[in-house]
N, C-alpha and C positions, 0 to 999 in steps of 0.2 A: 273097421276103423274105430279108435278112441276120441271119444270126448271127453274134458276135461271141463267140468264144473264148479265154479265156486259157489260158495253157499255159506249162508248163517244160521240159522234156525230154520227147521225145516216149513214147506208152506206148499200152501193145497197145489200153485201154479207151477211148482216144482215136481211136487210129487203125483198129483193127475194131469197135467197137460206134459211136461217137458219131458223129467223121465219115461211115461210111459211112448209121447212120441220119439225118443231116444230108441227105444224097441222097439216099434216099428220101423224105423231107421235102418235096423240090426247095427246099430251102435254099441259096441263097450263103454261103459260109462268111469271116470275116475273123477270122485268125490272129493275133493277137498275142503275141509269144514275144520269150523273151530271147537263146532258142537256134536262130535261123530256119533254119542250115545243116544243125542236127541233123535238125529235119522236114522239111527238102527232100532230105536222104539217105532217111529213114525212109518219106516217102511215093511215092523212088524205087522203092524195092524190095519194096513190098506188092504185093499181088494184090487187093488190098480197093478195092468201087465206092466212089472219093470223090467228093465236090459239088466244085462251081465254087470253087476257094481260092484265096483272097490269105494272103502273108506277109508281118507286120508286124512289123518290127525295135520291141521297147519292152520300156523296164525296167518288166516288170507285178507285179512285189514291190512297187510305190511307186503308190498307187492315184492319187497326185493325174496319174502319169504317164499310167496307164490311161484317164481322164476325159480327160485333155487331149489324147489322140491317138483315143479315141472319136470324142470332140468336132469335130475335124480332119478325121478322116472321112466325118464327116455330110456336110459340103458337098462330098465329091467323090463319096462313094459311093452317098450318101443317108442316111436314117438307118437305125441298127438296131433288127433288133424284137427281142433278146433279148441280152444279158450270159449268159455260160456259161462255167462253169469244174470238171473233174473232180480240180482238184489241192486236196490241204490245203492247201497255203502259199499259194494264192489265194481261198480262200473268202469271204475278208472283204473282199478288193481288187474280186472280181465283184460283191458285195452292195453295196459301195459305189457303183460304176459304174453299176449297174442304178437305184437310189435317188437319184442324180443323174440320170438320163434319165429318169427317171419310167418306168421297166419293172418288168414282177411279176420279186420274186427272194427268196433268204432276206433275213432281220434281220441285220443284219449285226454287232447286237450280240449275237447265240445264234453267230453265226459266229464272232467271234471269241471270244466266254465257252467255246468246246468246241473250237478248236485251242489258247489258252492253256490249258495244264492248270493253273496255282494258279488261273486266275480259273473255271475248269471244275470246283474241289476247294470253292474257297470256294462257288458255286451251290447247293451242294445240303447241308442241314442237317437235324438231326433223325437220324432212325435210316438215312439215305442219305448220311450224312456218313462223308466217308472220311478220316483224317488226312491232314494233308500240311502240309509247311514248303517255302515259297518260298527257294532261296539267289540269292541276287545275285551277279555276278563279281567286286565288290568287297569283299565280304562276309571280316570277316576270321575265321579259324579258330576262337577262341575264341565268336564272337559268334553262331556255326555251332552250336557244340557247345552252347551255352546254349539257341540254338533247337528242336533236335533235343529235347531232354527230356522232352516229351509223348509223343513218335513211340514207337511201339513199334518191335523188331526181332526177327526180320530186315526190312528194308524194301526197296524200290525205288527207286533213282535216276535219273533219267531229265532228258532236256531237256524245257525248261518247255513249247518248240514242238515239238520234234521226231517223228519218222514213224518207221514202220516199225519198231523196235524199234532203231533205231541209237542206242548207245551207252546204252541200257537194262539194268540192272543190278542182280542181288539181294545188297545187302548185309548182312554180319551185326551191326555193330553201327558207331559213332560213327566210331571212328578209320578204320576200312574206309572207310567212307563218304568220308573228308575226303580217303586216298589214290584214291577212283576219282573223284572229283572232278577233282583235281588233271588224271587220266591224261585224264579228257573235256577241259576244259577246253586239254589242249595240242592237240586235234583242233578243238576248236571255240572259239576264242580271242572272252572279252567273251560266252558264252552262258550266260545264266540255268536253272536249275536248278530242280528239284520233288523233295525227299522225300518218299516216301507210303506210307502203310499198307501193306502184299502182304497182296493178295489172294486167298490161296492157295483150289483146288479147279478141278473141270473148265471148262474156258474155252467160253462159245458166241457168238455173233453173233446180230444179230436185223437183216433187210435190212427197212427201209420206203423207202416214197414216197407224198410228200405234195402238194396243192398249195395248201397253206394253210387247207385247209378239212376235206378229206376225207385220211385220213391211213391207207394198207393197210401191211398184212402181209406181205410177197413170200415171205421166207423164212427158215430158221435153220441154223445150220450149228455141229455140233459141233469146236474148232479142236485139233490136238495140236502141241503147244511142244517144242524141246529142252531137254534136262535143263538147271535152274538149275546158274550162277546167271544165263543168256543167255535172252533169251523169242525162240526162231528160231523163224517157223511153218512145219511141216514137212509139216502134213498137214489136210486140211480135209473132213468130209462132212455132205452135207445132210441133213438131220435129214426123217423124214417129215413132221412136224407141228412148228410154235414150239412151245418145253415151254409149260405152265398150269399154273400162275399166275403165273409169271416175264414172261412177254411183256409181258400185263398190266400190270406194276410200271414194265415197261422202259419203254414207252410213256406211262406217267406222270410219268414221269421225262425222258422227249425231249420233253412238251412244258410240263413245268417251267423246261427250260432253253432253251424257246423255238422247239425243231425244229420242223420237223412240212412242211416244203415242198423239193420235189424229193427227190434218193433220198439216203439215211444207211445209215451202217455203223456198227451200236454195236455192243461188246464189255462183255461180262460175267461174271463165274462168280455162282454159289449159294450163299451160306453161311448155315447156320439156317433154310433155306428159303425165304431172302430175295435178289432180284436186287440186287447190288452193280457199279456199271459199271466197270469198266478205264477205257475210251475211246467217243470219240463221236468218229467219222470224216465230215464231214457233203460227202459223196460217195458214191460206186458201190464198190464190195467191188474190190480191185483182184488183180493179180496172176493173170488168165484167169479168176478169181470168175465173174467177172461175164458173163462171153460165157458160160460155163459155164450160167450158170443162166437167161440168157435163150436159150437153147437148150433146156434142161430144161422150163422152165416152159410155152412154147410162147406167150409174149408179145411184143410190141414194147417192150421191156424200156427199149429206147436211145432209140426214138422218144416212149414218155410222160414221161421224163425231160425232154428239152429241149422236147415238148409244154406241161408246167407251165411253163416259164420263158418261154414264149411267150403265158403267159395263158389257155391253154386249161385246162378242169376236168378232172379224171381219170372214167374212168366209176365209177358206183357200185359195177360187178363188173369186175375184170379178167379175167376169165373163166382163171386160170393152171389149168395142167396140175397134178394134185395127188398121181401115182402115179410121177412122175419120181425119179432119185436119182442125186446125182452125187458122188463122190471126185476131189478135185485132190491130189496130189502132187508133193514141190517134193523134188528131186534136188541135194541141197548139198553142197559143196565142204567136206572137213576138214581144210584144210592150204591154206596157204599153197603156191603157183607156176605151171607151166604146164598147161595142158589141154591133152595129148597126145593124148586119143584120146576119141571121142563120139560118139553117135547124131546122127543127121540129123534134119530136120524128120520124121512121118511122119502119116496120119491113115488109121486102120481102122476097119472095121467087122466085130464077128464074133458069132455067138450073143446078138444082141440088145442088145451092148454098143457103142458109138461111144467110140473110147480117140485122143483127138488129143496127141501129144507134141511139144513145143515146145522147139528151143535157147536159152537163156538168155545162151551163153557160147559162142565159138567155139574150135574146137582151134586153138591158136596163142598163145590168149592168155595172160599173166599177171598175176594179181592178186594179191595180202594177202589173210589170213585176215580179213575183218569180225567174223563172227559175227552177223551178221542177214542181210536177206534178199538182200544185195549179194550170197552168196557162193551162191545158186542159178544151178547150171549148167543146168537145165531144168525145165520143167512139164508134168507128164501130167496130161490131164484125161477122167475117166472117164466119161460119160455111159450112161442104159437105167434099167431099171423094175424089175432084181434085184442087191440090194447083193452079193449074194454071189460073180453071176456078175461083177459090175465090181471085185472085189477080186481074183477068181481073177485078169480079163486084166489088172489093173492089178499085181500079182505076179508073173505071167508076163512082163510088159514088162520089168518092171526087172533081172529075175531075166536074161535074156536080151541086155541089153544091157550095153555097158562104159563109165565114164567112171575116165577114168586121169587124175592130178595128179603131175607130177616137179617 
């Protein structure tokens, strides 16, 4: 059977979790990408079992493109049995594709109502209403400033689509807001905008997978941010259990807004005792997350994933490992220049702990400061059954290794 994958730039949760669970599948894989030279570098130099893969040159931002080179395919390749995509900026282009071929996939209107944030702010109403003002890029100052007058401050700025926390920002009040505006807007020229409430207090995640019917729990992960006014995630650990009664509300709420099939990343903090969402990421937790925790977990984390998109039911038990506990730490860059000096790949094992360290960034290179997650030079990812011994060796690593910036 063939999979059909959309893809952007290639990325670890693609190319060690999906692809290689695609081959254990004994799946055929068809690649559709905009960037086909980047994953024929990328899947040069892995060590990861991949399936039988084609790459297909297509601008997959533009769904009518997606369908029409699907389509194209079919009579040379055959057809496909599943549409699959782990990127936000395609969620809505696979749901569309799948829904045209008559294949199981998300709604592709829950897909796009949770990568738009105003159409993700406007969804949910009542005491889960979060303020927020839509700006346009034609939008003139004044007409801004009359908008804003409900919004309390300090608030958040942020692109209406945007990921990762790029170009996300806490401001303190009106005119703040119109000069970081201006500064996003010279970086992303014509992109629409969300002001919204800040939602201050501790930040968690809540991992499901669903396949339309039957909707689990996988897991929760407490997140720590750098200091406002930048939301950079710097550290991440798994929580023994989802908090209660929070889960609860969250999952009321994902399938309010229509989730509830294949695997999602939502974001929330607590205020008043009440789950309040940040974000609905309706993907796999990315950034070694996720290999992380299907490591932990002791499930085929990658293979029930594209299992639902294939039409298969999930089982009523996923039978997951429930004494597991893992710490990811992200090693960032403070300044602006070159990476002169850095740790290598390595992956140990000692007192019960499995600590895999991952280069993000090679010595050589030069970048800008971002301030989001562009500017992680690497990720250690801690794995075992005692947080305290995965904090000792995950402080002993760092503590012991050097990265230098001139």
């Amino acid at each position: 059977m063939r999979l059909s994958l959309l893809a952007l730039n290639p990325t670890d949760s693609v190319t060690e979790g999906f692809l290689p669970a695609a081959a254990r599948l004994g799946l055929d894989v068809t690649l559709l990408t905009d960037q086909p030279d980047a994953h024929r570098r990328a899947y040069a130099h892995t060590t990861a079992d991949l399936p039988r893969l084609t790459l297909v040159p297509c601008d997959v931002r533009d769904f009518r493109e997606v369908v029409g080179r699907l389509t194209a395919l079919a009579a040379a390749l055959g057809p496909t049995g599943a549409v699959f995509t782990n990127s936000d900026h395609l969620q809505t282009q696979a749901a569309l594709a799948a829904d045209y071929l008559g294949l199981p996939g998300k709604d592709w209107r829950a897909a796009l109502r949770v990568k738009n944030k105003a159409l993700f702010r406007q969804a949910l109403t009542g005491p889960d209403r979060v303020l927020a003002v839509e700006i346009l890029p034609g939008d003139a100052p004044d007409a801004v400033l009359r908008a804003l007058a409900p919004l309390p401050f300090p608030a958040v700025l942020k692109p209406r689509e945007g990921v990762a926390s790029e170009d996300v920002v806490l401001v303190t009040g009106p005119r703040e807001l119109l000069a970081r505006r201006e500064e996003i807007l010279a970086r992303r020229p014509g992109a629409a905008l969300v002001a919204e409430e800040y939602l201050d207090g501790p930040l968690h995640t809540l991992e499901t997978l669903g396949d339309g019917h039957t909707l689990h729990v996988l897991a929760a992960f407490r997140t720590r941010l750098s200091p406002p006014p930048h939301f950079v995630e710097e550290r991440l650990d798994l929580l023994p259990a989802p908090p209660r009664p929070h889960t609860g509300h969250v999952l009321d709420l994902l399938r309010a807004l229509g989730v509830g099939f294949g695997v999602c990343h939502t974001e929330y903090v607590v205020q008043a005792g009440r789950a309040r969402l940040v974000e609905v990421n309706y993907r796999a937790i990315g950034d070694q997350c996720d290999l992380a925790l299907a490591e932990t977990l002791r499930i085929p984390l990658f293979e029930h994933v594209l299992r639902t998109h294939l039409g298969e039911p999930l089982p009523a038990e996923l039978g997951a490992r429930a004494d597991g506990r893992v710490r990811i730490e992200y090693v960032c860059a403070r300044r602006a220049g070159t990476l002169v000096a850095a740790p290598g790949a390595s992956d140990t094992e000692r007192d019960g702990v499995r600590l895999v360290y991952r280069p993000l960034r090679a010595p050589g290179e030069e970048h800008p400061y971002h301030r989001t997650n562009r500017d992680y030079l690497g990720v250690v990812r801690a794995t075992g059954t005692d947080q305290d011994r995965i904090d000792r060796a995950v402080a002993d690593f760092l503590a012991s290794r050097r990265w230098e910036i001139v």
